[in-house]
Gaussian input, Z-matrix of N, CA and C with variables (Angstrom, degrees):
# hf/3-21g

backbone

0 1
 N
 C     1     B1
 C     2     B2     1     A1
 N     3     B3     2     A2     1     D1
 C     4     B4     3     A3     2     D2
 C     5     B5     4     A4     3     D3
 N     6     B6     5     A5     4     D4
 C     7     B7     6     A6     5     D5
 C     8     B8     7     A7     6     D6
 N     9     B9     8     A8     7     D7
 C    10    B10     9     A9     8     D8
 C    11    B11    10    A10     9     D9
 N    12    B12    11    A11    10    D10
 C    13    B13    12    A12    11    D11
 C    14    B14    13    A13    12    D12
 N    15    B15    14    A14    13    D13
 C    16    B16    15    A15    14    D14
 C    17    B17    16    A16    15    D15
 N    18    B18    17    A17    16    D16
 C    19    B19    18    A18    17    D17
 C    20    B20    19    A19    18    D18
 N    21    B21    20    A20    19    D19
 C    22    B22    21    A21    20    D20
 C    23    B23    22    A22    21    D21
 N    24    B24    23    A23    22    D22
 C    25    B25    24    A24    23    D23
 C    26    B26    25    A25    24    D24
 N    27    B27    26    A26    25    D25
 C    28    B28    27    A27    26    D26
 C    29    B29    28    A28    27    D27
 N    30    B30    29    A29    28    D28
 C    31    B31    30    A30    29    D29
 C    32    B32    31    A31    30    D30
 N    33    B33    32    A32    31    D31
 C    34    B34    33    A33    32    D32
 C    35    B35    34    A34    33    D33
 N    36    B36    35    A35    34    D34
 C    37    B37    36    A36    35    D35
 C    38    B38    37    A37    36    D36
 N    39    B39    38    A38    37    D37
 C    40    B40    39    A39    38    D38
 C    41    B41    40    A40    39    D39
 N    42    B42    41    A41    40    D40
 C    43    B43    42    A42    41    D41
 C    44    B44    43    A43    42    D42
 N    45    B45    44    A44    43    D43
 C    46    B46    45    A45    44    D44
 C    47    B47    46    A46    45    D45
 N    48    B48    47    A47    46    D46
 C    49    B49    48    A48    47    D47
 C    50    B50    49    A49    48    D48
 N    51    B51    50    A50    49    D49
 C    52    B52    51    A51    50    D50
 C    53    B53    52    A52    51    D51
 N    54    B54    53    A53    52    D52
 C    55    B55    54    A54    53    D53
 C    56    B56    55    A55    54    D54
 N    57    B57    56    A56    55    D55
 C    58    B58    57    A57    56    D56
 C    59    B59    58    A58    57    D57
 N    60    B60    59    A59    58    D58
 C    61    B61    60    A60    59    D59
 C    62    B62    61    A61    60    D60
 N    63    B63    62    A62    61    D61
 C    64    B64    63    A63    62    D62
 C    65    B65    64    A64    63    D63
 N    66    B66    65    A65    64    D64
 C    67    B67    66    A66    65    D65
 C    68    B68    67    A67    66    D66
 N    69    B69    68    A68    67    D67
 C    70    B70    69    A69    68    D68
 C    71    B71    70    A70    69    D69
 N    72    B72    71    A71    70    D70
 C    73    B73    72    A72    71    D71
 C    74    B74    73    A73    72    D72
 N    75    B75    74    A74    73    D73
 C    76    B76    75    A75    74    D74
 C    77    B77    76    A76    75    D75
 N    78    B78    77    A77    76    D76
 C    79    B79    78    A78    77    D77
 C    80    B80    79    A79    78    D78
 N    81    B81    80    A80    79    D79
 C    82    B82    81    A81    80    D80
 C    83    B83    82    A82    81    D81
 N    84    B84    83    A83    82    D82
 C    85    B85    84    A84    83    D83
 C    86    B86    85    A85    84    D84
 N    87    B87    86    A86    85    D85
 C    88    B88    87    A87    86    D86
 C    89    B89    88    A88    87    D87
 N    90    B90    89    A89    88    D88
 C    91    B91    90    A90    89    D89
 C    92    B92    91    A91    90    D90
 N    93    B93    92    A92    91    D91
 C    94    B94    93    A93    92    D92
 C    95    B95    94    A94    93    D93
 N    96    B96    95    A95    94    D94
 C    97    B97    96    A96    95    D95
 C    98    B98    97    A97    96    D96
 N    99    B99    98    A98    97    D97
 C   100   B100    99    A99    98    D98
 C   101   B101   100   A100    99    D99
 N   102   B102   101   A101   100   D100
 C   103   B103   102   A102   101   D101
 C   104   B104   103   A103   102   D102
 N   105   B105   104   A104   103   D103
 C   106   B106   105   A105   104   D104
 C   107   B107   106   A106   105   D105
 N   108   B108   107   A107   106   D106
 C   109   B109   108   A108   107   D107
 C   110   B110   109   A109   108   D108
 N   111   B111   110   A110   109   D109
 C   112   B112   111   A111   110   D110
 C   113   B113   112   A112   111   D111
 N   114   B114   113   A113   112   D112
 C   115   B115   114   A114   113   D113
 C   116   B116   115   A115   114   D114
 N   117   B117   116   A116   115   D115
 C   118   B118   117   A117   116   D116
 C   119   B119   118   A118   117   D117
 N   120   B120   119   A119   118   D118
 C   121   B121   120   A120   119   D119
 C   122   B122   121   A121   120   D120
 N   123   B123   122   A122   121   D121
 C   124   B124   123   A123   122   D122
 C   125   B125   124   A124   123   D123
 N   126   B126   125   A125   124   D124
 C   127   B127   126   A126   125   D125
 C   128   B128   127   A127   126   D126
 N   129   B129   128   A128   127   D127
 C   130   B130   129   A129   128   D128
 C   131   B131   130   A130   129   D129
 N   132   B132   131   A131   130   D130
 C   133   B133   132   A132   131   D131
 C   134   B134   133   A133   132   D132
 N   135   B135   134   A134   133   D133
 C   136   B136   135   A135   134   D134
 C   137   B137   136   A136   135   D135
 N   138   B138   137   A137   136   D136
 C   139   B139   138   A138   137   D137
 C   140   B140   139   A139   138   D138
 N   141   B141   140   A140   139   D139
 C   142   B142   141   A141   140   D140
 C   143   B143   142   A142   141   D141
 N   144   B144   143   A143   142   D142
 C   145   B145   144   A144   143   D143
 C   146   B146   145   A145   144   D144
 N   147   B147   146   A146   145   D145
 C   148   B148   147   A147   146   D146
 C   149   B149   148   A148   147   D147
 N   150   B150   149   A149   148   D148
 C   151   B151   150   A150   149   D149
 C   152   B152   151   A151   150   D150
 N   153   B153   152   A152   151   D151
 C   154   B154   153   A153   152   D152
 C   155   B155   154   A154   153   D153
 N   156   B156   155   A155   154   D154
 C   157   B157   156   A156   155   D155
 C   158   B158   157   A157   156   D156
 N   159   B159   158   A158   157   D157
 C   160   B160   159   A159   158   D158
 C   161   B161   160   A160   159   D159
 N   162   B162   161   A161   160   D160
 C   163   B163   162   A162   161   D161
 C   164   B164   163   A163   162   D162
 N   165   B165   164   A164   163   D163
 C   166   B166   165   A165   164   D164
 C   167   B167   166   A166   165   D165
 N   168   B168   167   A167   166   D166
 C   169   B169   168   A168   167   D167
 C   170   B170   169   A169   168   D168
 N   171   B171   170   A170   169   D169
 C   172   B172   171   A171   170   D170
 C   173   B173   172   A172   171   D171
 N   174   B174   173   A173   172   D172
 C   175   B175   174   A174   173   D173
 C   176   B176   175   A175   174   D174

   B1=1.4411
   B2=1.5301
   B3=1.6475
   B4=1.1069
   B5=1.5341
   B6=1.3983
   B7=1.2212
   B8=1.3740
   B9=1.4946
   B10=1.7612
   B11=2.1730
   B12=1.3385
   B13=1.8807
   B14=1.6523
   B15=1.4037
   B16=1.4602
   B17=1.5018
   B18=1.2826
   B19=1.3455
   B20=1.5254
   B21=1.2612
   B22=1.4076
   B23=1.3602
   B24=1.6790
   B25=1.0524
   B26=1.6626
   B27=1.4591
   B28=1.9138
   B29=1.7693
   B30=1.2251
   B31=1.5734
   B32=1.7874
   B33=1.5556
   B34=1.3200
   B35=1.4319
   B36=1.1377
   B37=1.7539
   B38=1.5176
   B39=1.0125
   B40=1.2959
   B41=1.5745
   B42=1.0189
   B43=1.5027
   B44=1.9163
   B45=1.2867
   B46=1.3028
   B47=1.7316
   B48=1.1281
   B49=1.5083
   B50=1.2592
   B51=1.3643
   B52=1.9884
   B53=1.1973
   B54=1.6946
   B55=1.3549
   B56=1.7378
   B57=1.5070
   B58=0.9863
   B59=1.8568
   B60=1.5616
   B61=1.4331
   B62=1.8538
   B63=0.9748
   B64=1.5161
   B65=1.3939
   B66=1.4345
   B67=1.6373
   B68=1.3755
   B69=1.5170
   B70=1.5138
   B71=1.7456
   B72=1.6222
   B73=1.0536
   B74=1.6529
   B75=1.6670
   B76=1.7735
   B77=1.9347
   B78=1.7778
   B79=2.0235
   B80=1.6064
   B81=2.3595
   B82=1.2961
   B83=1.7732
   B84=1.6660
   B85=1.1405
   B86=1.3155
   B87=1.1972
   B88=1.6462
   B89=1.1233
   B90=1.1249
   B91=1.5942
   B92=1.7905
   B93=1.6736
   B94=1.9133
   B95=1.1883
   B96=1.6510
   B97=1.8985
   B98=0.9237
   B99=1.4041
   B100=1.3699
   B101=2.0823
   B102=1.3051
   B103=1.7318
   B104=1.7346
   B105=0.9431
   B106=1.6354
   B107=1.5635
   B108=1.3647
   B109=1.6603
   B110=1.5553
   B111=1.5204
   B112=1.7498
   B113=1.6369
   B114=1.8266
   B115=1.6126
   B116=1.3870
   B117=1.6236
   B118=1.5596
   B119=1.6134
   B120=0.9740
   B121=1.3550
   B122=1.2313
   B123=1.9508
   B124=0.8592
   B125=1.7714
   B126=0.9747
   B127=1.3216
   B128=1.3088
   B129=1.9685
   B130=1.3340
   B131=1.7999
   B132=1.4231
   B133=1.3669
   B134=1.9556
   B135=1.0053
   B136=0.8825
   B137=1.4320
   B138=1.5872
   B139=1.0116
   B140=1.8738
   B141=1.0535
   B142=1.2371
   B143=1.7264
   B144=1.9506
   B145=0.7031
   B146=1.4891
   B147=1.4633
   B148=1.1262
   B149=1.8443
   B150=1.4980
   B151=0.8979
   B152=1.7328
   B153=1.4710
   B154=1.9716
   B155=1.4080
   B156=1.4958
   B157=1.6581
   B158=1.6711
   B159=1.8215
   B160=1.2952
   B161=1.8886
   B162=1.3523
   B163=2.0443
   B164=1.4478
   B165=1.2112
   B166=1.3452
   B167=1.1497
   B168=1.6692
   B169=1.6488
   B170=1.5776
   B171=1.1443
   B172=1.6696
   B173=1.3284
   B174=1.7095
   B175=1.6597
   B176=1.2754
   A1=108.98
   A2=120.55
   A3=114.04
   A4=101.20
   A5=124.31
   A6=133.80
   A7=96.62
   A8=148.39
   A9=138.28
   A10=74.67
   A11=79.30
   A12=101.00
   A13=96.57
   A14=103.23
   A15=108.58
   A16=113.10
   A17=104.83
   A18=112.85
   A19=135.94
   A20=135.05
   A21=105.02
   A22=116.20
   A23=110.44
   A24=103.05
   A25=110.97
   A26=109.15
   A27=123.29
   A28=90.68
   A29=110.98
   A30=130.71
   A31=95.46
   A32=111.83
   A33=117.72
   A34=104.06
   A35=135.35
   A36=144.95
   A37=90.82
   A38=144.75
   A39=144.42
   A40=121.90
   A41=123.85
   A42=138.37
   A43=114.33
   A44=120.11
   A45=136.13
   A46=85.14
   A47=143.82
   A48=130.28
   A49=117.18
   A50=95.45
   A51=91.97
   A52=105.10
   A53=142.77
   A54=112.66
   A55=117.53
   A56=120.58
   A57=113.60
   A58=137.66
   A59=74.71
   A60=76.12
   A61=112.66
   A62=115.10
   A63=154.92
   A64=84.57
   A65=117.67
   A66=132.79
   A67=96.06
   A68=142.42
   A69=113.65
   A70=102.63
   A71=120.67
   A72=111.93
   A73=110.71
   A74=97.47
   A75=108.96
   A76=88.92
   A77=60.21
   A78=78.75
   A79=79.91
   A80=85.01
   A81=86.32
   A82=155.62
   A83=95.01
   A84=125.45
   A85=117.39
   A86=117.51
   A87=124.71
   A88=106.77
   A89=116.97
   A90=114.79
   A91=97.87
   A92=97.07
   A93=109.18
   A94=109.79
   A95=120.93
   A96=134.66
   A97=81.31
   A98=112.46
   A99=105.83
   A100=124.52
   A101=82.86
   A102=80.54
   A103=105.74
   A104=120.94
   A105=112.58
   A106=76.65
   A107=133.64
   A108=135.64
   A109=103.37
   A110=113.08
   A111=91.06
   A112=121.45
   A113=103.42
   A114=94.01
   A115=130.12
   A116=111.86
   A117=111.71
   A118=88.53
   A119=138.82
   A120=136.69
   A121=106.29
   A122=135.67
   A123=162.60
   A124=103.95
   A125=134.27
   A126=141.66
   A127=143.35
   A128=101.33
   A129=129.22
   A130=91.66
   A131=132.76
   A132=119.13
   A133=114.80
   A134=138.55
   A135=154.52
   A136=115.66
   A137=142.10
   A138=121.23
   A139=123.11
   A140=136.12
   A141=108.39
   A142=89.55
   A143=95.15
   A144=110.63
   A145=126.20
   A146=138.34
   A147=125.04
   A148=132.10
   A149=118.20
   A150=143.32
   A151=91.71
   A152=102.04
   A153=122.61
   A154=107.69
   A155=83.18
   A156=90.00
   A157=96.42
   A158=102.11
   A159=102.69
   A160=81.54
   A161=79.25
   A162=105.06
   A163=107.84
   A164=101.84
   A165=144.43
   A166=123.09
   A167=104.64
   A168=96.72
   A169=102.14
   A170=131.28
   A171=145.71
   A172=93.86
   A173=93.59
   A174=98.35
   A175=117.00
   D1=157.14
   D2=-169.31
   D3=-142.16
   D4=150.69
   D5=-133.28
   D6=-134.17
   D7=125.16
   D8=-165.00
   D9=-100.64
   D10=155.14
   D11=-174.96
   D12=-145.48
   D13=121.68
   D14=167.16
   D15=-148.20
   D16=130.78
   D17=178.42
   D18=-147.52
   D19=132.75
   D20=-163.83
   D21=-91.93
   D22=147.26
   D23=171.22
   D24=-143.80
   D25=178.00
   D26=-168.67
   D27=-43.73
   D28=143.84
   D29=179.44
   D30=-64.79
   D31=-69.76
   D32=-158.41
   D33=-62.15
   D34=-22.27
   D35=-175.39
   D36=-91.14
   D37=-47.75
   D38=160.21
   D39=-40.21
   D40=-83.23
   D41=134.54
   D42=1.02
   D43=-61.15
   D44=-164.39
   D45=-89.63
   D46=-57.39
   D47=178.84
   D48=-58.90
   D49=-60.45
   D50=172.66
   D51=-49.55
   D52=-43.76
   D53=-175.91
   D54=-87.63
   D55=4.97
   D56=156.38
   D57=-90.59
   D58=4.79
   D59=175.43
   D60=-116.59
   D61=25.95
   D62=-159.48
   D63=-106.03
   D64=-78.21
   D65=-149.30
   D66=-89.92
   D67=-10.47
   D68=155.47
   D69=-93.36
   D70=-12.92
   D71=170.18
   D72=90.11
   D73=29.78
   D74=179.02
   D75=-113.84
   D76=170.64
   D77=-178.59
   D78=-94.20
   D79=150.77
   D80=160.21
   D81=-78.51
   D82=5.01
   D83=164.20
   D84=-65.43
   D85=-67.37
   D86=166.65
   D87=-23.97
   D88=-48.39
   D89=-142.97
   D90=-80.97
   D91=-46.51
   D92=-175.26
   D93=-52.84
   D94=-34.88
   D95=178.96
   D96=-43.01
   D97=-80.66
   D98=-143.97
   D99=-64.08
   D100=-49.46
   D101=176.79
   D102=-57.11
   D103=-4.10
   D104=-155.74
   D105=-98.61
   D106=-49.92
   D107=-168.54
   D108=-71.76
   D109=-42.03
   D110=177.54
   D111=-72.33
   D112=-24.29
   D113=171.60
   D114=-70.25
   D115=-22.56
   D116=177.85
   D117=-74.83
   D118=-28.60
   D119=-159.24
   D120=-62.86
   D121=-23.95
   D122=-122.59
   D123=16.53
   D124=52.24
   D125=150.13
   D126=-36.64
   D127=-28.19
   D128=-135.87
   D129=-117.88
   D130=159.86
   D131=146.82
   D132=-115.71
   D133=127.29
   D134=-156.96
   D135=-77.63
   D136=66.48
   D137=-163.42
   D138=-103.15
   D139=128.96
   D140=-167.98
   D141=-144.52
   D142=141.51
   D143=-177.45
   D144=-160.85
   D145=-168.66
   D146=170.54
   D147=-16.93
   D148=-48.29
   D149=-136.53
   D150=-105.62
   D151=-44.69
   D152=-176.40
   D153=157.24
   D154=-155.44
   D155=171.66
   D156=-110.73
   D157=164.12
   D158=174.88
   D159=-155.47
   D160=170.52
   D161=177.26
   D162=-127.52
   D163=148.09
   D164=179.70
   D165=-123.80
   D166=112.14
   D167=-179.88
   D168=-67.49
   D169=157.95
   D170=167.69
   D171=-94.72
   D172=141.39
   D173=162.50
   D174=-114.23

């Protein structure tokens, strides 16, 4: 089963994914599955700080 997902987000972070996902030549869906399954997965480390937030894969 498949689930519609909409959400807004920053243009230029928008912009910079769509064209990275252009240049491996994935959909941008593919790509959200998956990151969306390794973060519930807790996979990820969460760091946030001055700068933003950023992730870390955990090993």
């Amino acid at each position: 089963m498949r689930k519609q997902f909409a959400t807004s987000i920053d243009t230029d972070i928008s912009d910079s994914f769509r064209s990275a996902c252009e240049k491996y030549d994935l959909k941008m869906n593919v790509v959200l599955e998956a990151f969306m399954k390794q973060f519930s997965e807790q996979q990820f480390k969460v760091e946030i700080g001055k700068s933003g937030i950023k992730l870390k894969i955990e090993d």
